[in-house]
C-alpha positions as a Python dict, from the first residue, in 0.01 Angstrom:
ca = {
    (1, 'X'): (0, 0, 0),
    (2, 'X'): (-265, -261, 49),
    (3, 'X'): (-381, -189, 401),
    (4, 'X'): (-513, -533, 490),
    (5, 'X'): (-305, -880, 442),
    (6, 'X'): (-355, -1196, 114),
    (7, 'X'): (-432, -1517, 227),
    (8, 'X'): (-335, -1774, 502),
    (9, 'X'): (-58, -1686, 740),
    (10, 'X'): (122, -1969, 602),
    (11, 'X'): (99, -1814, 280),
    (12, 'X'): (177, -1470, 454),
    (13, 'X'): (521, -1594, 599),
    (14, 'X'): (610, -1716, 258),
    (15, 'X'): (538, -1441, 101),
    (16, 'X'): (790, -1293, 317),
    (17, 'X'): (1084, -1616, 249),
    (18, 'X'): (1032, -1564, -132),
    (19, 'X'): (1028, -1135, -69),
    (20, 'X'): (1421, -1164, 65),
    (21, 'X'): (1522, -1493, -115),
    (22, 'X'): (1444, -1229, -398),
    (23, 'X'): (1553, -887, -248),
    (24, 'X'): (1839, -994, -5),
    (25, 'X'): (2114, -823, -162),
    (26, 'X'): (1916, -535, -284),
    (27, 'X'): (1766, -489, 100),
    (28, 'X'): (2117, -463, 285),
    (29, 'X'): (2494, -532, 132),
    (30, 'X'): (2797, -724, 283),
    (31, 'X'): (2887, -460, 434),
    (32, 'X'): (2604, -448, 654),
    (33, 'X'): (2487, -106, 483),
    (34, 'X'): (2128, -77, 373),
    (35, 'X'): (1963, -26, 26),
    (36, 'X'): (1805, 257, 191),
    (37, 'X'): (2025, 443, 407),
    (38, 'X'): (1744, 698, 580),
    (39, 'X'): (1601, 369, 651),
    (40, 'X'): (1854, 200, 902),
    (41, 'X'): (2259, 235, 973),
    (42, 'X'): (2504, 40, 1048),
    (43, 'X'): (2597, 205, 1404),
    (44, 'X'): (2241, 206, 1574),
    (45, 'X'): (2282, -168, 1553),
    (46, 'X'): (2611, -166, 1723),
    (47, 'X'): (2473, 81, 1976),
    (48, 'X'): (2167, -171, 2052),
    (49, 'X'): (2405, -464, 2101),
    (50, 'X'): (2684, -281, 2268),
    (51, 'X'): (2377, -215, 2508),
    (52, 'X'): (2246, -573, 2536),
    (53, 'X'): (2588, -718, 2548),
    (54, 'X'): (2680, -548, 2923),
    (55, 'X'): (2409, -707, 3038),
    (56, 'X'): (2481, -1054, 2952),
    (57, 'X'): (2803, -1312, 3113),
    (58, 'X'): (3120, -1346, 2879),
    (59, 'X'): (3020, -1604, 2632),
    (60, 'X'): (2646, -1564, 2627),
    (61, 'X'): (2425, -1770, 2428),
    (62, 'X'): (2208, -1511, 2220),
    (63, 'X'): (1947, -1644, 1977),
    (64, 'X'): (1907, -1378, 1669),
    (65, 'X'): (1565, -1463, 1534),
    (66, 'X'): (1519, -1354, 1179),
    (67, 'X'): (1915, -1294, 1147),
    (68, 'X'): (1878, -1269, 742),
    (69, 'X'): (2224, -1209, 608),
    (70, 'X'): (2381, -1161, 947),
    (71, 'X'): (2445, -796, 903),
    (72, 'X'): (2470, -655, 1058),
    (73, 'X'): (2339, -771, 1373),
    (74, 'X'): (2454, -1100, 1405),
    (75, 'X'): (2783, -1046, 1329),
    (76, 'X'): (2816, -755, 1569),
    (77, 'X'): (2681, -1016, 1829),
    (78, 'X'): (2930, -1247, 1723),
    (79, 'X'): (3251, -970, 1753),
    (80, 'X'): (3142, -945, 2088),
    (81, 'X'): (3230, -1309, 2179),
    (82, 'X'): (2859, -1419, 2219),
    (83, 'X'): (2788, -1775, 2120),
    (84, 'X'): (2502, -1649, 1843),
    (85, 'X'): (2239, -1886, 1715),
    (86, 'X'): (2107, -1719, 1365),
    (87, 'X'): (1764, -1835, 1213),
    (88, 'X'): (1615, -1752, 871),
    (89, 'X'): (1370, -1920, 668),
    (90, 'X'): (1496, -1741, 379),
    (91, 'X'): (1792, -2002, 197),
    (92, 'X'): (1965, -1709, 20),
    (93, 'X'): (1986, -1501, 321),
    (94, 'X'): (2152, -1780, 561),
    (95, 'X'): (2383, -1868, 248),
    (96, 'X'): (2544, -1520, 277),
    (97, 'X'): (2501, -1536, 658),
    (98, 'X'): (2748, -1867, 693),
    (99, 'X'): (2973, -1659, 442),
    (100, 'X'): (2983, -1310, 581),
    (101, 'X'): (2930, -1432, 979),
    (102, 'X'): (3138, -1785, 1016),
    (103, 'X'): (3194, -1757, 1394),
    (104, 'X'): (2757, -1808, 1433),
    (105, 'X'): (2583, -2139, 1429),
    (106, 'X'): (2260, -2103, 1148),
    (107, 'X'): (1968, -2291, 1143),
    (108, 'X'): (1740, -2232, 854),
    (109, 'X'): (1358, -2268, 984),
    (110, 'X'): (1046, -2058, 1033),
    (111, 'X'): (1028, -1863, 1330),
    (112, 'X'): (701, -1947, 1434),
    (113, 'X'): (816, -2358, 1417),
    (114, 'X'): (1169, -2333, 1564),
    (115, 'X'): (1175, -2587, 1865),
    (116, 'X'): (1462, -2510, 2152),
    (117, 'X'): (1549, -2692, 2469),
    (118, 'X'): (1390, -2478, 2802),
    (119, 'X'): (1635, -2249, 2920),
    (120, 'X'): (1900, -2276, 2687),
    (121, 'X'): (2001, -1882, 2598),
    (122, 'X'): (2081, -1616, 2784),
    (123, 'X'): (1926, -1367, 2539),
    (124, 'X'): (1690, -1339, 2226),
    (125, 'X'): (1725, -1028, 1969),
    (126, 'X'): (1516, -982, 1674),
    (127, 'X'): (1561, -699, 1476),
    (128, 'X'): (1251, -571, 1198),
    (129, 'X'): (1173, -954, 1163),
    (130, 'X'): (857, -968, 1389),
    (131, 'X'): (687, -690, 1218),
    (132, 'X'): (653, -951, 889),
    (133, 'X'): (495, -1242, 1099),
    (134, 'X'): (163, -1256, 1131),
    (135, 'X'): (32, -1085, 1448),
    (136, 'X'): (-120, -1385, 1571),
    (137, 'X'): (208, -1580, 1508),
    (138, 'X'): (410, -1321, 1706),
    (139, 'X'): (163, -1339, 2030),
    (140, 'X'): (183, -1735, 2044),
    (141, 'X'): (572, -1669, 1983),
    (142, 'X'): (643, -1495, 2320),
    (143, 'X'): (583, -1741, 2604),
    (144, 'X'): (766, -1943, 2363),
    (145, 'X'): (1109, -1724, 2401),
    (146, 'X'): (1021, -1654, 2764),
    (147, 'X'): (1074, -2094, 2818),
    (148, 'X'): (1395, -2048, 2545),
    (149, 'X'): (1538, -1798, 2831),
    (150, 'X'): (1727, -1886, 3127),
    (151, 'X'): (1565, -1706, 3410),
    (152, 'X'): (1705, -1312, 3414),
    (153, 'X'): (1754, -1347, 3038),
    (154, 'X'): (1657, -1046, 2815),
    (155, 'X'): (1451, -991, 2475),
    (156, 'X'): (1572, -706, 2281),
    (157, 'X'): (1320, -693, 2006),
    (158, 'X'): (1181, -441, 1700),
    (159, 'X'): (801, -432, 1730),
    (160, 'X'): (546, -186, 1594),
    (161, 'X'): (517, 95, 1736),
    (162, 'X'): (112, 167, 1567),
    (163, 'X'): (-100, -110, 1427),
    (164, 'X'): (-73, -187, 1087),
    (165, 'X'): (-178, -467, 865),
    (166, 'X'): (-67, -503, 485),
    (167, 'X'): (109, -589, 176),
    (168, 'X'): (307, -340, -50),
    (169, 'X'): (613, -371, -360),
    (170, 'X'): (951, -350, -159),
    (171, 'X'): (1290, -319, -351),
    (172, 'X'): (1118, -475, -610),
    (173, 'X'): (946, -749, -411),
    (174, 'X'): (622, -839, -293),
    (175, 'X'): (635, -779, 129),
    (176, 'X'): (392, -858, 404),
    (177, 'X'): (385, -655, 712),
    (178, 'X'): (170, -722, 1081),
    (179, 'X'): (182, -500, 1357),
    (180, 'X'): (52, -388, 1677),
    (181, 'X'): (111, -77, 1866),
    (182, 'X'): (363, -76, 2160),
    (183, 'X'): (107, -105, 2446),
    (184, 'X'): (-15, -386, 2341),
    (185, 'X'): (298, -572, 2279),
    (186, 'X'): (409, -424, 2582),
    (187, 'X'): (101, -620, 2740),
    (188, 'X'): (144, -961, 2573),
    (189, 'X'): (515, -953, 2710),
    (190, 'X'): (427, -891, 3047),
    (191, 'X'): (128, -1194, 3014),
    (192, 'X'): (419, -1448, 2865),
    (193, 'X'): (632, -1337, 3186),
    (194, 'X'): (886, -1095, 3021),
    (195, 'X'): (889, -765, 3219),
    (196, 'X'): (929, -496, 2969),
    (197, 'X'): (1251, -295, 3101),
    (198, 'X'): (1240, -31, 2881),
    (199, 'X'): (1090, 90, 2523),
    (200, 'X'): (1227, 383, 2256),
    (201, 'X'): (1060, 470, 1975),
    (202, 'X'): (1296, 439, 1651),
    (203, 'X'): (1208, 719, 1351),
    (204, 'X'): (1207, 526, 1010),
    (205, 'X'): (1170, 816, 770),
    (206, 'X'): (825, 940, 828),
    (207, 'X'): (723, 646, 1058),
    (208, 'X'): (856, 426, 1306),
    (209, 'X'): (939, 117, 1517),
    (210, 'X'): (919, 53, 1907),
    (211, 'X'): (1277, -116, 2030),
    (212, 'X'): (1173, -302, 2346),
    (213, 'X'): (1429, -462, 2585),
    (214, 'X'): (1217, -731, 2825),
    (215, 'X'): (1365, -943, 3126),
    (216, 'X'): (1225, -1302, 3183),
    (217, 'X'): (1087, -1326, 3491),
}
């Protein structure tokens, strides 16, 4: 691995569109399985939204940022009867997500551009998508969900869990990765007004992620 980022962040969050235009089917399957199956499953997924789900109304909006192929997250929001809003910058991706997940509205746009009306969902979930935007992208990203959220409305987010900056071959792929450790995210949530509710730390083979749930204050 190269332990320190190429370039712009512009060219940094392309780097990561042309990494899964390029790897999508190789990264995860339509059925939702991984290329790597010590990596991730299938079931924690349904276990994280099972989780987020009692705590929304019937018929919650729920924005899935960085919803890739939409599995198998988004479609596990969608079986739930949540009104899901998918967005991907990566065209390949969203083409198999409007196949594989009908039932969700998809917007293809970067993350760190997407505009939303104040208020308008009830929850935002982003699974292993902010830990490929560029840290300083993903701290001028949350008070940005925290005015997306109706008041009481919940972030349920993969983060870092220890700082790390790089670029490394992935499935065959060039990949960008930016992370912080979980105290500090922890901190920039609580400065954009969402009150971190809990944290877990999620092995990934010899490393690991943070799963943070926030409320919006």
């Amino acid at each position: 691995m190269e332990a320190d980022g190429q370039g712009t962040p512009a060219d940094q969050r392309d780097l990561v569109r042309r990494g899964y235009d390029a790897i999508s089917l190789a990264y995860r399957g339509d059925d939702g399985q991984p290329a790597r199956s010590s990596a991730e499953d299938v079931g924690r997924y349904a276990g994280w939204v099972d989780e987020l789900a009692s705590l929304l109304p019937r018929r919650a909006v729920v924005l899935d940022l960085g919803c890739g192929a939409g599995v198998p997250a988004t479609r596990e929001l969608a079986d739930r009867g949540l009104r899901v809003i998918g967005v991907d910058f990566s065209a390949v991706q969203l083409s198999r997500a409007r196949r594989l997940v009908p039932a969700a509205r998809l917007v293809q746009a970067d993350t760190t551009a997407l505009h939303l009306q104040s208020a308008s969902v009830h929850a935002v979930v982003s699974f292993y998508a902010l830990i490929h935007v560029p840290l300083g992208d993903q701290q001028a990203l949350f008070p940005r969900i925290r005015s997306w959220l109706r008041p009481g409305g919940y972030l349920l987010a993969i983060t870092g869990a220890d700082r790390w900056t790089g670029t490394d071959d992935y499935l065959g792929a060039r990949m960008f990765w930016d992370h912080a450790d979980t105290s500090s995210y922890l901190r920039w949530l609580t400065a954009a007004r969402l009150e971190p509710v809990w944290h877990r730390y999620i092995p990934e083979g010899t490393s690991g992620h943070s799963l943070i749930l926030a409320c919006a204050s």
